[in-house]
C-alpha positions in Angstrom: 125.9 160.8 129.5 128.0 158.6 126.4 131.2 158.9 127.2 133.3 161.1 124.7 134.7 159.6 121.6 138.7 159.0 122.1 140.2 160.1 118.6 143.7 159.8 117.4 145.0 162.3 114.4 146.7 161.0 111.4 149.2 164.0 110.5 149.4 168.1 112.0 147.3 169.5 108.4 147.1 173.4 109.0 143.0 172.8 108.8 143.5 169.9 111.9 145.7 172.5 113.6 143.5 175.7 113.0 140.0 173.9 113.3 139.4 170.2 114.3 141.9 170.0 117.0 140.5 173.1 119.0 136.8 171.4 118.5 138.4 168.1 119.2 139.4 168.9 122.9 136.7 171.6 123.4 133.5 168.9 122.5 131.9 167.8 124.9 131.3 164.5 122.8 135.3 164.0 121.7 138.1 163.6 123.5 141.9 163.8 121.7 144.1 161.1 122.5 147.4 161.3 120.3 148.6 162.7 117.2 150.8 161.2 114.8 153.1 162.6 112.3 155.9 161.8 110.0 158.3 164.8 112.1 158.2 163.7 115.0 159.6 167.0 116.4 155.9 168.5 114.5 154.0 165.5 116.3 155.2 166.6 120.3 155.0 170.1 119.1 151.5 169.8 118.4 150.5 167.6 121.2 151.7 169.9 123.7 149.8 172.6 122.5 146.5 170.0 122.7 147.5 168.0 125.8 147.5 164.8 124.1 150.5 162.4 123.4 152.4 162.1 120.4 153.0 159.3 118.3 155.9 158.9 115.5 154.3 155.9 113.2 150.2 156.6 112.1 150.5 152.3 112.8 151.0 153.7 116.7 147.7 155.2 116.4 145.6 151.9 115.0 147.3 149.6 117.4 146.1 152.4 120.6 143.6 150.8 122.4 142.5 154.1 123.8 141.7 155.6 120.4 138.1 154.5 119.0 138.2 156.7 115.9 140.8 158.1 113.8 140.9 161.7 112.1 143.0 161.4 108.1 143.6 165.8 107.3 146.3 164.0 105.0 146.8 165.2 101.0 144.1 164.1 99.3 146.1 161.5 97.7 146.7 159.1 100.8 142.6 159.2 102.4 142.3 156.3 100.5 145.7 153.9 101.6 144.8 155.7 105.7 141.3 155.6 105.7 141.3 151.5 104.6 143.8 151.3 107.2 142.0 152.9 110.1 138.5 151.0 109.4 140.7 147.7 109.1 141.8 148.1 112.4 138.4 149.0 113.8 138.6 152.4 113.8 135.7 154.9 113.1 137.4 157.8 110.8 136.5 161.0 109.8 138.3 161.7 106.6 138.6 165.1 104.9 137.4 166.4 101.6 137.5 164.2 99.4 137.4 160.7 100.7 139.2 159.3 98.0 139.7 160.5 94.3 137.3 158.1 92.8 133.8 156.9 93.2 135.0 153.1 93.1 137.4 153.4 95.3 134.9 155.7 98.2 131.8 153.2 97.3 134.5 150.7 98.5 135.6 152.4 101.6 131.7 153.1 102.8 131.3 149.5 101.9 133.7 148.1 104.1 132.9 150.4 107.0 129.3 149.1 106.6 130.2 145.6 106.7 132.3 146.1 110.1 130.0 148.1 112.0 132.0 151.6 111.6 131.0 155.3 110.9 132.8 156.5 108.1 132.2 160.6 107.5 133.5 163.0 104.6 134.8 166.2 106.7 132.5 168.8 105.0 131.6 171.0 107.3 129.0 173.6 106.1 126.2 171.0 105.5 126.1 171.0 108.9 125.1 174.5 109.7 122.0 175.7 110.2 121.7 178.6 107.7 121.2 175.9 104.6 118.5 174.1 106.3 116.7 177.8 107.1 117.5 178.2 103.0 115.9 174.4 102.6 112.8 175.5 104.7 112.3 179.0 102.6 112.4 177.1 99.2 110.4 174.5 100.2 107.7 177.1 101.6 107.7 178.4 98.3 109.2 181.7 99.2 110.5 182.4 95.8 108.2 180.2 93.4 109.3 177.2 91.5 113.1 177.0 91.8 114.7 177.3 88.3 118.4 177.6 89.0 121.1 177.5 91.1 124.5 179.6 90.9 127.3 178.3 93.5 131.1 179.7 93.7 134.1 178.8 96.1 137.5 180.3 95.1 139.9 181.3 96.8 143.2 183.7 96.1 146.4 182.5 95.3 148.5 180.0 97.4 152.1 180.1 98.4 154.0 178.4 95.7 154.7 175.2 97.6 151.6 174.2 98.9 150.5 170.6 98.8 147.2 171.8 96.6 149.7 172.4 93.9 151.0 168.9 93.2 149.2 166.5 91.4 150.8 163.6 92.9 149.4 164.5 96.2 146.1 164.8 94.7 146.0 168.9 94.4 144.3 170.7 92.4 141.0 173.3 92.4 138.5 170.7 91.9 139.3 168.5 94.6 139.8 171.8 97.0 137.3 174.1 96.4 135.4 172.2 93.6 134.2 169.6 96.5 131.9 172.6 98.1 129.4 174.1 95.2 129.2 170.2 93.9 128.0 169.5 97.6 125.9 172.5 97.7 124.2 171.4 94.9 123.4 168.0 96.3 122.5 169.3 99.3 120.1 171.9 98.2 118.8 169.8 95.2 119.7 165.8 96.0 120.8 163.6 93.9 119.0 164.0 91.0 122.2 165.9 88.7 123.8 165.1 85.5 127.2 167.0 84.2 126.0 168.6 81.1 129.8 170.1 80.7 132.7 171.3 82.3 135.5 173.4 82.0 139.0 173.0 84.1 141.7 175.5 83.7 145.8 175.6 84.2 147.1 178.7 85.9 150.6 179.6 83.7 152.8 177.3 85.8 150.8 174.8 87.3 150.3 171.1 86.6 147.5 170.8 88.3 144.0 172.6 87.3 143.5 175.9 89.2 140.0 177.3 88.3 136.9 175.7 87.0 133.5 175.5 85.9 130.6 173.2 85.3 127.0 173.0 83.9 124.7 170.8 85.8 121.0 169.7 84.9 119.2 169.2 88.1 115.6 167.8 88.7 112.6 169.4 87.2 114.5 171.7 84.5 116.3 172.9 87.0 119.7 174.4 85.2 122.8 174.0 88.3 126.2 176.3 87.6 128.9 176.0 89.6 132.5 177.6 89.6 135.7 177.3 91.9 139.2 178.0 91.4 142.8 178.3 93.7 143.5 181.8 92.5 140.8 183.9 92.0 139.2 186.7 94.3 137.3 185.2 97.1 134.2 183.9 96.8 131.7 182.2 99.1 128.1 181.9 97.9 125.6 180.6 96.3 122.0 182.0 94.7 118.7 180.2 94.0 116.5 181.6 91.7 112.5 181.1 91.3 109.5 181.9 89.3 109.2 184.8 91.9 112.0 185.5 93.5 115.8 184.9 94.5 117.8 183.8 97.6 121.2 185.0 97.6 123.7 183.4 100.7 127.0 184.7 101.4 129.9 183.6 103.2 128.1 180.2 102.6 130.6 177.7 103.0 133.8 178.4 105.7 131.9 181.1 107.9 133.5 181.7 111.6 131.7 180.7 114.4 131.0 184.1 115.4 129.3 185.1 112.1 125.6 185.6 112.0 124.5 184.4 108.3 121.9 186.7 106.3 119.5 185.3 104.1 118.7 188.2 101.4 115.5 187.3 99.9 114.7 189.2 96.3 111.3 189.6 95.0 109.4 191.8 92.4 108.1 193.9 95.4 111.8 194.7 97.6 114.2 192.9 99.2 114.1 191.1 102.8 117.0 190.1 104.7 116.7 187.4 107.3 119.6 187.5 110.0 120.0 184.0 111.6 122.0 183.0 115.3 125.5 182.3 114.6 126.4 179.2 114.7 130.1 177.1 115.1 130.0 174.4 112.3 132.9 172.7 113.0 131.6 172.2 116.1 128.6 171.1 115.3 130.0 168.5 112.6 132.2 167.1 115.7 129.2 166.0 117.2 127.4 164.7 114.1 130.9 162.2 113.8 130.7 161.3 117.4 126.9 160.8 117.0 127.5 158.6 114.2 130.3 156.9 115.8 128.5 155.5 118.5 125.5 154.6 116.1 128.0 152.7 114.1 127.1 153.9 110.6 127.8 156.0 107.8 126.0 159.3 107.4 124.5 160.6 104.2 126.5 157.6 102.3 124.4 158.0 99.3 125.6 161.6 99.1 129.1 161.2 99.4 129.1 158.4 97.0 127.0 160.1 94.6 128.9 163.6 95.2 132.3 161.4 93.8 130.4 160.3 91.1 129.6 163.9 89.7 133.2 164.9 90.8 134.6 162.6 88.1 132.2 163.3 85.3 133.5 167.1 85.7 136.7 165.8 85.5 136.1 163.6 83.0 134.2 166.3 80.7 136.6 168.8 81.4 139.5 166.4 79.7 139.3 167.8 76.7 140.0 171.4 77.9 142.9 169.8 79.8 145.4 172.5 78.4 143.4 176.0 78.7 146.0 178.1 80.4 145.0 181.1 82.3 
């Protein structure tokens, strides 16, 4: 058996603490090997609670000689400065949503790592569960005719007034949160094949950074793509594809538990079917697709990620002129 990928964690991010941590020492393919953080009181605190050791300087962790790949849960802001860092000092990372706030500057990053051997990997989880590719499989079958649409939402309620996602300087904002998972749905339901046909980005009263959006996308074959997201709505997980014949409707698409067993509602002329599937842990199961790709020494679905940043700023970039729309 390979032996398990020794990682080192750049920071003590709630998500690192609530999700990749626990999958982290769990894997059978990972092991955790130190955590560094800025507080060093929050980096001990935190490595007890994972029996790992705990580092003061994120340098500690790229001069370990135990540690082979490097996890960045830091504000969106710093992937880029961390991530160039880690793969400079020969470290495979795994770097949450988004890699970097550019498609220059992520093209870059997946460049280098190419050129040194290394497996860089954007940390979005639901691609790899099991209940899109079942959706894949359906389409493709032609369970609901030729696809003409696709609807995709993520928003989530309101955040405490300090959090991170509300300060632009650290790269907040709902596009870069929750934006990141319909765009990606989109892509990975349709592939590359999208153009940004408009966009919409809105201010919650108080806020300097956008809080809800909107966008229309063109997709391949007529296909017409919207997609919404937002920091203080209701909460929304889901997504719908529409045929000539039918609709597929999935809920609780994109942060499901491990527990949760996903339905597939199916809608046709004639009734409705509903298609329970196993559950299935997707944190897990994007662990091992990182130490997979790790020890293969490459990048997976590059193309995507790059491309994913690419439609990311033409939202952003179409939505400029709407800039001040206040909710």
């Amino acid at each position: 058996m390979t032996a398990p990928l020794r990682i080192g964690v750049l920071g003590c991010a709630e998500i690192a603490r609530r999700r990749m941590l626990p999958a982290f020492v769990v894997g059978e393919r990972t092991e955790l090997v130190v955590v560094a953080a800025r507080d060093p009181e929050r980096a001990e605190e935190t490595a007890r609670a994972f029996g790992c050791r705990a580092a003061r300087r994120y340098e500690d962790v790229f001069a370990d000689p135990d540690v082979e790949a490097v996890y960045v849960p830091l504000p969106a802001s710093l992937h880029a400065r961390w991530t160039e860092a880690a793969l400079r000092a020969g470290k495979h990372v795994l770097a949450e949503k988004p890699v970097t706030l550019g498609t220059e500057a992520t093209a870059g990053l997946l460049e280098l790592a190419r050129s040194r051997g290394l497996a860089l990997m954007e940390n979005v989880m639901f691609v790899h569960h099991h209940l899109h590719t079942a959706v894949r499989e359906l389409v493709d079958k032609g369970e609901i005719g030729e696809l003409r649409s696709l609807h995709a939402e993520f928003s989530v309620p309101a955040l405490p007034s300090g959090d991170i996602r509300y300060r632009p300087e650290l790269g907040g904002g709902a596009l870069w949160d929750t934006g990141v998972y319909p765009v990606r749905a989109a892509l990975h339901l349709l592939g590359p094949e999208l153009d940004v046909l408009g966009a919409r980005l809105a201010y919650g009263r108080g806020h300097t950074v956008d809080t809800g959006g909107a966008a229309l996308l063109g997709g391949p074959n007529g296909i017409t793509v919207q997609l919404a997201f937002g920091l203080d709505h209701c909460y929304r997980s889901r997504y719908e594809l529409t045929g000539a014949k039918g609709r597929v409707v999935v809920d609780r698409a994109f942060t499901p538990p491990a527990d949760h067993q996903p339905v597939i509602l199916i809608e046709r002329a004639g009734g409705t079917e509903e298609i329970t599937l196993e559950a299935h842990d997707q944190v897990a199961a994007t662990v091992t697709a990182f130490a997979e790709a790790s020890r293969a020494g490459a990048s997976p679905d590059e193309a995507t990620t790059v491309r994913q940043a690419a439609l990311l700023d033409d939202i952003r970039t179409r939505a400029r002129p709407h800039a001040g729309l206040a909710l």
